[in-house]
N, C-alpha and C positions, 0 to 999 in steps of 0.2 A: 090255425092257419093264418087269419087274420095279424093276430100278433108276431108270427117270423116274419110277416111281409112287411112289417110296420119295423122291424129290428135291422131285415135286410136294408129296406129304404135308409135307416138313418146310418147305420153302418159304412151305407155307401157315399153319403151325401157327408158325416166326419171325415173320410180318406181323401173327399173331392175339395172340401175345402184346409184339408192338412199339408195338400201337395204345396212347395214351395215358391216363392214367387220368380217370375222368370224377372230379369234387371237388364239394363244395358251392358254390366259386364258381367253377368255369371257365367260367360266363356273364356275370362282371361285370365289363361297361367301364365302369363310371364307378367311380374310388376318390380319395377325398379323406380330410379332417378337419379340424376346426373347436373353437375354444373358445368360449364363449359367457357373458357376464355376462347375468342372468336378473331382471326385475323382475316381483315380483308384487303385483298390487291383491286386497286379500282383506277378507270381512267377518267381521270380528270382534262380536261381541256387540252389533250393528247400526252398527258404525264401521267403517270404512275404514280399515286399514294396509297400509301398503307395506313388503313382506320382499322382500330384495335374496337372491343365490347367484348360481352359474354352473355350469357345465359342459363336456363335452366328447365329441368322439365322432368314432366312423368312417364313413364315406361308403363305403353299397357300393350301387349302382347308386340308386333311388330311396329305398333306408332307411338309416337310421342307426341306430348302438348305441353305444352311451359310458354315462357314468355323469354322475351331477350331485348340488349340495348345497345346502339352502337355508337361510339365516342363522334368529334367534332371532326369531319370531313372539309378543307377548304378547298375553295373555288376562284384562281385569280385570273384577271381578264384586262388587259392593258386598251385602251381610247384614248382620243385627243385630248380630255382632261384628265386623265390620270389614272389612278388602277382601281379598278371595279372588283371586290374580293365580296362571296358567300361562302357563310358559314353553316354548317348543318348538320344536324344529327337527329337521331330517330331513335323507336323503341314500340314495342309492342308484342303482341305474339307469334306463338314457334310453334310449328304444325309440322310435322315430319313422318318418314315410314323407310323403314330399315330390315327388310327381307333377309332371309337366311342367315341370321344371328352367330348362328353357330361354325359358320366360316370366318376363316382368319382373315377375306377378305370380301366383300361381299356389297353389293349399292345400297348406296343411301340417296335422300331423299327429301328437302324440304319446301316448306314457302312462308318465307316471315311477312308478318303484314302488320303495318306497322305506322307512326304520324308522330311529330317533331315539329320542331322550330328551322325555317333559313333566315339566318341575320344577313342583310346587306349593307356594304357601305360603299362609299367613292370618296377618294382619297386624292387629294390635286399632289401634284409629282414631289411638292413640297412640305407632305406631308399633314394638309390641312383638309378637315372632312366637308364634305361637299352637300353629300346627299347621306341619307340613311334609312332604312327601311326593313320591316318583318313581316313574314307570311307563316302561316302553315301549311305546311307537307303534308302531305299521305305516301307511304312508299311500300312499294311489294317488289318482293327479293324472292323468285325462285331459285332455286339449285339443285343441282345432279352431279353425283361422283359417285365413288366409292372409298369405303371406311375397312382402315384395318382394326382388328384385333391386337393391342400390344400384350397388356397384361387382363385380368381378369377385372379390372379394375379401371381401366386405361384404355381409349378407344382414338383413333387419327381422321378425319374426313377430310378430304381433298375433293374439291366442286368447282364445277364451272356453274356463274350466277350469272342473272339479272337483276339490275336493280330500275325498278319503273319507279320514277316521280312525277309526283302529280299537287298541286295546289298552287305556283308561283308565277304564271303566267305574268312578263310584263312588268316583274321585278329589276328595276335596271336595264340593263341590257340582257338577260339571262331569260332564259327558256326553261322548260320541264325539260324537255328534249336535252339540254348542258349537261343535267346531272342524270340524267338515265342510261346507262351502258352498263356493257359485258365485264365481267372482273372474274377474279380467282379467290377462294375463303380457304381457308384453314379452320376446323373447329375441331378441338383438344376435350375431349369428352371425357370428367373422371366421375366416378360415381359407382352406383350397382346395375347393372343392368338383367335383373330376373334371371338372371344363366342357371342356377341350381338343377333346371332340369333340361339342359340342352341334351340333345342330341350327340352323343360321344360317336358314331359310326362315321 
């Protein structure tokens, strides 16, 4: 009697430590990744320019993480000595969430958060430089749209953004507030994105 309880005990205490371990993702069936050329509409100093980058990132179930970079943004600003132009660009990471996959059209979702260089200069109308100066940025870019389905392969996201900057207080004549406004993105998403087992209904 002694010995089955001694067999049962350990019988039971091999199955308790055989069971497998729980992870942060042993829930996620969907895994891909994707790289992405990124266009962005943004107001400058009440003008329209378009800054190009890209990106890239990991597909785990409805979110993504990767990182991303955006090209050189200018900033020009005319005074009584001549034209005050910042330059800027950023780079850092890409946190996103992209619900109901298996629609051909369906919300997307991200927030890039991110830190750069703004180069300043002053310029007299004569083209000789005045003044010059550099800071660091921090910049956080949310956005909201929705993303279609092209090909299997092939994905389009159109978002309304914000871009908040922050670090340059006092740069020139230039504010955080200059370069913080509402814009429009494009991001062209190619890659895999875990679909094998979508939902066909």
């Amino acid at each position: 009697m002694k010995n089955a309880i001694v067999i049962c005990f350990l019988l039971s205490a091999t199955a308790l430590f055989a069971q497998k371990d729980e992870t942060m993702f042993s829930d996620v069936d969907r895994v891909g990744g994707w790289g992405a050329p990124i266009i962005e509409y943004t107001n400058l100093n009440n003008d329209v320019e378009v800054v190009s980058g890209g990106g890239g990132a990991l597909v785990l179930n409805d979110f993504y993480l990767g990182g991303y970079g955006m090209g050189t943004a200018t900033f020009n600003l005319d005074n009584a000595l001549g034209n005050e132009s910042l330059k800027f660009k950023h780079g850092g990471f890409w946190i996103g969430y992209t619900p109901l996959q298996h629609r051909v059209v369906h919300p997307y979702a991200s927030v890039k958060l991110g830190w750069g260089k703004a180069n300043y200069k002053l310029t007299a109308f004569d083209d000789v430089e005045l003044n010059s100066d550099r800071s660091s940025i921090f910049v956080t870019t949310p956005e909201l749209g929705l993303e279609l389905n092209v090909f299997s392969f092939f994905r389009i996201a159109a978002t309304a953004s914000y871009r908040w900057v922050n670090g340059f207080d006092g740069v020139g004549g230039f504010k955080n507030d200059d370069l913080s406004s509402f814009g429009g993105t494009l991001t062209l998403r190619f890659g895999g994105f875990g679909d094998d087992d979508w939902d066909r209904d």
